[in-house]
Backbone as CSV, one residue per row, in Angstrom:
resi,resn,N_x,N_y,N_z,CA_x,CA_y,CA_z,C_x,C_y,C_z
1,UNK,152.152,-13.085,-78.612,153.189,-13.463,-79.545,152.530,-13.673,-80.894
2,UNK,153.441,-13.422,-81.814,152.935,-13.193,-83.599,153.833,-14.035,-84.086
3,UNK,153.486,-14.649,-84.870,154.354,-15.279,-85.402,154.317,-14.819,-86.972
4,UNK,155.090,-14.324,-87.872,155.346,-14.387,-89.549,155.768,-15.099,-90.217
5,UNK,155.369,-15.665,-90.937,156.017,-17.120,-92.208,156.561,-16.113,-93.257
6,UNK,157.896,-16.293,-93.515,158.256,-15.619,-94.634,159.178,-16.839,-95.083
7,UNK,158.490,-16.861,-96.157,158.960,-18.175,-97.508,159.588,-19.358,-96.288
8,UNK,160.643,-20.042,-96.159,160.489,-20.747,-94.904,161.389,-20.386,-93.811
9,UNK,161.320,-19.242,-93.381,161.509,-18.623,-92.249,160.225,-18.136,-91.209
10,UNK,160.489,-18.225,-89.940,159.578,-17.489,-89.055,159.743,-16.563,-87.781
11,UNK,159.697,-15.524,-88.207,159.887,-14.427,-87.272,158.345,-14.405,-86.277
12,UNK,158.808,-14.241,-84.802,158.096,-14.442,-83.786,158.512,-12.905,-83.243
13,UNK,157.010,-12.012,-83.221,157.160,-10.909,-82.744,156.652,-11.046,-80.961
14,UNK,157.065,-10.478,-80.136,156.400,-10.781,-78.834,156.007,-8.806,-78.766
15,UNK,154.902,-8.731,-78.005,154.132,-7.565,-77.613,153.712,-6.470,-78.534
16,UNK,153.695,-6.826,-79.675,153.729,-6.400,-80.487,154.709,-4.994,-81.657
17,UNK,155.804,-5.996,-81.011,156.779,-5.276,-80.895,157.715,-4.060,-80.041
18,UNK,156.690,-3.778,-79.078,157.249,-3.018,-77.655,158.026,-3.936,-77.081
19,UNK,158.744,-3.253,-75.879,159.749,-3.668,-74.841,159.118,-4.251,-74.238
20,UNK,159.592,-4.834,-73.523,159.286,-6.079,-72.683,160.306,-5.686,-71.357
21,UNK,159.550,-6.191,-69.896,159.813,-5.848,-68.856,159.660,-7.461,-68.492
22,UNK,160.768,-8.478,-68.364,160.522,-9.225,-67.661,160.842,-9.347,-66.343
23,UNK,161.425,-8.725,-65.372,161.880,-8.314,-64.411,160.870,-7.331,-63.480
24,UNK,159.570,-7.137,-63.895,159.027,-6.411,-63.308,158.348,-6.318,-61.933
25,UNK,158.317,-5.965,-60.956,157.499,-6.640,-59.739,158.515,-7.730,-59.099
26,UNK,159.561,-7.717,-58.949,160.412,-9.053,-58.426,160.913,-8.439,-57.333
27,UNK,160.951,-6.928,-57.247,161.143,-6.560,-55.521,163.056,-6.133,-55.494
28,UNK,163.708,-7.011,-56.360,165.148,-6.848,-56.673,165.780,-6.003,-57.231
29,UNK,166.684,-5.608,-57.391,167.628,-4.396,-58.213,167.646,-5.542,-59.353
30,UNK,167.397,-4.589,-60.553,167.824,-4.996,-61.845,169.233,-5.145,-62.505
31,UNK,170.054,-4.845,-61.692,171.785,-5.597,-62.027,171.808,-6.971,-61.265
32,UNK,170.903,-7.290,-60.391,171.141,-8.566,-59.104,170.310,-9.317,-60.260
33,UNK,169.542,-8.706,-60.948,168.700,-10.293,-61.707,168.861,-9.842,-63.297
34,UNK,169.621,-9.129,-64.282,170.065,-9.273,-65.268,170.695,-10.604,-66.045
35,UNK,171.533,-11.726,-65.074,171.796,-12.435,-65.672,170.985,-13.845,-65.714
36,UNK,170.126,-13.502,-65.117,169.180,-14.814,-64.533,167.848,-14.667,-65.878
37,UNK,167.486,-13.346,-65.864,166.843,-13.116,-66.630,167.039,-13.345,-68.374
38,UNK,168.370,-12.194,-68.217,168.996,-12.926,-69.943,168.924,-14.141,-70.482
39,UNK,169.133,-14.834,-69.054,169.224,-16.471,-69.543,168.153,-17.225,-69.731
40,UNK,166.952,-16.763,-69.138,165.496,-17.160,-69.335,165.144,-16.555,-70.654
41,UNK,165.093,-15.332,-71.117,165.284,-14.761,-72.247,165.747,-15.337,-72.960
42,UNK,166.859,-15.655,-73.249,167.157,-16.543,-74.282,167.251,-18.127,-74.702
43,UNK,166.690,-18.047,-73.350,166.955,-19.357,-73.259,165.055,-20.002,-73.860
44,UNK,164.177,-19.195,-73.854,162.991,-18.977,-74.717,162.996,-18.581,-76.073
45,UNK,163.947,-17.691,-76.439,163.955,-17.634,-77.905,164.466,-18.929,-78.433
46,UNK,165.206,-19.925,-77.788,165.774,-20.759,-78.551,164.749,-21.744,-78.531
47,UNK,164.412,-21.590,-77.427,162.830,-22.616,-77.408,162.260,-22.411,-78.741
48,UNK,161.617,-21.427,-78.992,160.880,-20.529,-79.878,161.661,-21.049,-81.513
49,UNK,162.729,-20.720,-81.181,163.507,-21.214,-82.550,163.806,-22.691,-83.166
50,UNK,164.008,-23.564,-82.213,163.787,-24.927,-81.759,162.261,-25.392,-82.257
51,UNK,161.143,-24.671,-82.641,160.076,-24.907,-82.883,159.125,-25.110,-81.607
52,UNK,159.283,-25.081,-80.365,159.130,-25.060,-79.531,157.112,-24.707,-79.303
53,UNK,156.821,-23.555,-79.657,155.328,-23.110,-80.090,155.048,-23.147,-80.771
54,UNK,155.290,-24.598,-82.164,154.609,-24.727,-83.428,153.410,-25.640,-82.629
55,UNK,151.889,-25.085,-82.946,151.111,-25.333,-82.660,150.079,-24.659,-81.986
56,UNK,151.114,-23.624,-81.147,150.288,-23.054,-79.969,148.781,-22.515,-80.590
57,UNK,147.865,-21.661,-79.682,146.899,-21.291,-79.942,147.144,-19.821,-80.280
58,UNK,147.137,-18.730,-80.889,147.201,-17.500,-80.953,146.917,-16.455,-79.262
59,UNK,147.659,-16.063,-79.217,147.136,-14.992,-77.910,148.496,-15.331,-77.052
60,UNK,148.469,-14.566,-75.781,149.591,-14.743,-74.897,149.624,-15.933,-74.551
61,UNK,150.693,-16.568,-74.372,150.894,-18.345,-73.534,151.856,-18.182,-72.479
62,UNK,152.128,-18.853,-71.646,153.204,-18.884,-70.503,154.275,-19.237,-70.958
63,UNK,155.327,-18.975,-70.265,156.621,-19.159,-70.520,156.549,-20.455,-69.914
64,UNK,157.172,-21.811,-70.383,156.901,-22.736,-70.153,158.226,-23.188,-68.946
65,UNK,157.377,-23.819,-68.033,158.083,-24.070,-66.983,158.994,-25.027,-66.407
66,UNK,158.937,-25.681,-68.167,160.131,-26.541,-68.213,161.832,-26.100,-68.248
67,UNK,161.462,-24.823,-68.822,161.988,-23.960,-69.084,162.801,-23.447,-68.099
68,UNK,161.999,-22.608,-67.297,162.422,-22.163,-66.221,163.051,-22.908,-65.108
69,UNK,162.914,-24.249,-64.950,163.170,-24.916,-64.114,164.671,-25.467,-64.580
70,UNK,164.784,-25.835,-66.042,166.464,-26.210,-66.508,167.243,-24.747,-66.292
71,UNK,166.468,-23.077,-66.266,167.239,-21.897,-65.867,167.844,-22.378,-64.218
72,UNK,166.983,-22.477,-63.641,167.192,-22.687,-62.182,168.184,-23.392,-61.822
73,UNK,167.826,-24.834,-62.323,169.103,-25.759,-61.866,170.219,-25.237,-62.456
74,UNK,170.620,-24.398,-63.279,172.001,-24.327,-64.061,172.274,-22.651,-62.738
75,UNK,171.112,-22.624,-62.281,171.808,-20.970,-62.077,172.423,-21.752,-60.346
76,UNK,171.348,-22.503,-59.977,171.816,-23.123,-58.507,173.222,-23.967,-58.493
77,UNK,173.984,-25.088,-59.541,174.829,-25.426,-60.024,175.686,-24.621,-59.993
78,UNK,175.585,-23.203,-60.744,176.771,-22.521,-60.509,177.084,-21.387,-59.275
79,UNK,175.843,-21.395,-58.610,176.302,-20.866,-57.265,176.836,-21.839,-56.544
80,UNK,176.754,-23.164,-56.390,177.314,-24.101,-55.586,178.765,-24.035,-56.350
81,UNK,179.091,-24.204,-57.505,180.611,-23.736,-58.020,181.180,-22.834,-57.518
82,UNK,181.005,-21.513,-57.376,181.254,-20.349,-57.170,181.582,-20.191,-55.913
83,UNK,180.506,-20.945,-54.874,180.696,-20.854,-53.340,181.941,-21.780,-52.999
């Protein structure tokens, strides 16, 4: 991840601007985990936007697993709705 300071804005490039495969290796059809994913997806940019990696160290970092874990409970929540 890159981050750019423009006057006081900051654009955060991830891979250097290539696509991104977060879904890769999960064994699943990619329509069964599109919405799980989107939501981790964005649900990191807002991190990101939120200021979230002001500080980090330069180079790849993990998707933080605080993160992932408020995806989870909201995705388990609404399968218990649904069911």
């Amino acid at each position: 991840m890159e981050r750019f300071d423009l006057n006081t804005t900051h654009i955060f490039l991830l891979a250097k601007g290539s696509l991104l495969n977060l879904a890769a290796g999960t064994g699943a059809a990619g329509a069964d985990l599109f919405d799980l994913y989107t939501a981790v997806m964005l649900r990191g940019i807002s991190w990101l936007f939120d200021g979230g990696a002001n500080g980090a160290p330069p180079g790849v970092q993990p998707f933080p697993a605080v993160l992932e874990l408020e995806i989870a409970r909201l995705s388990v929540k609404l399968q218990e709705e649904v069911s």
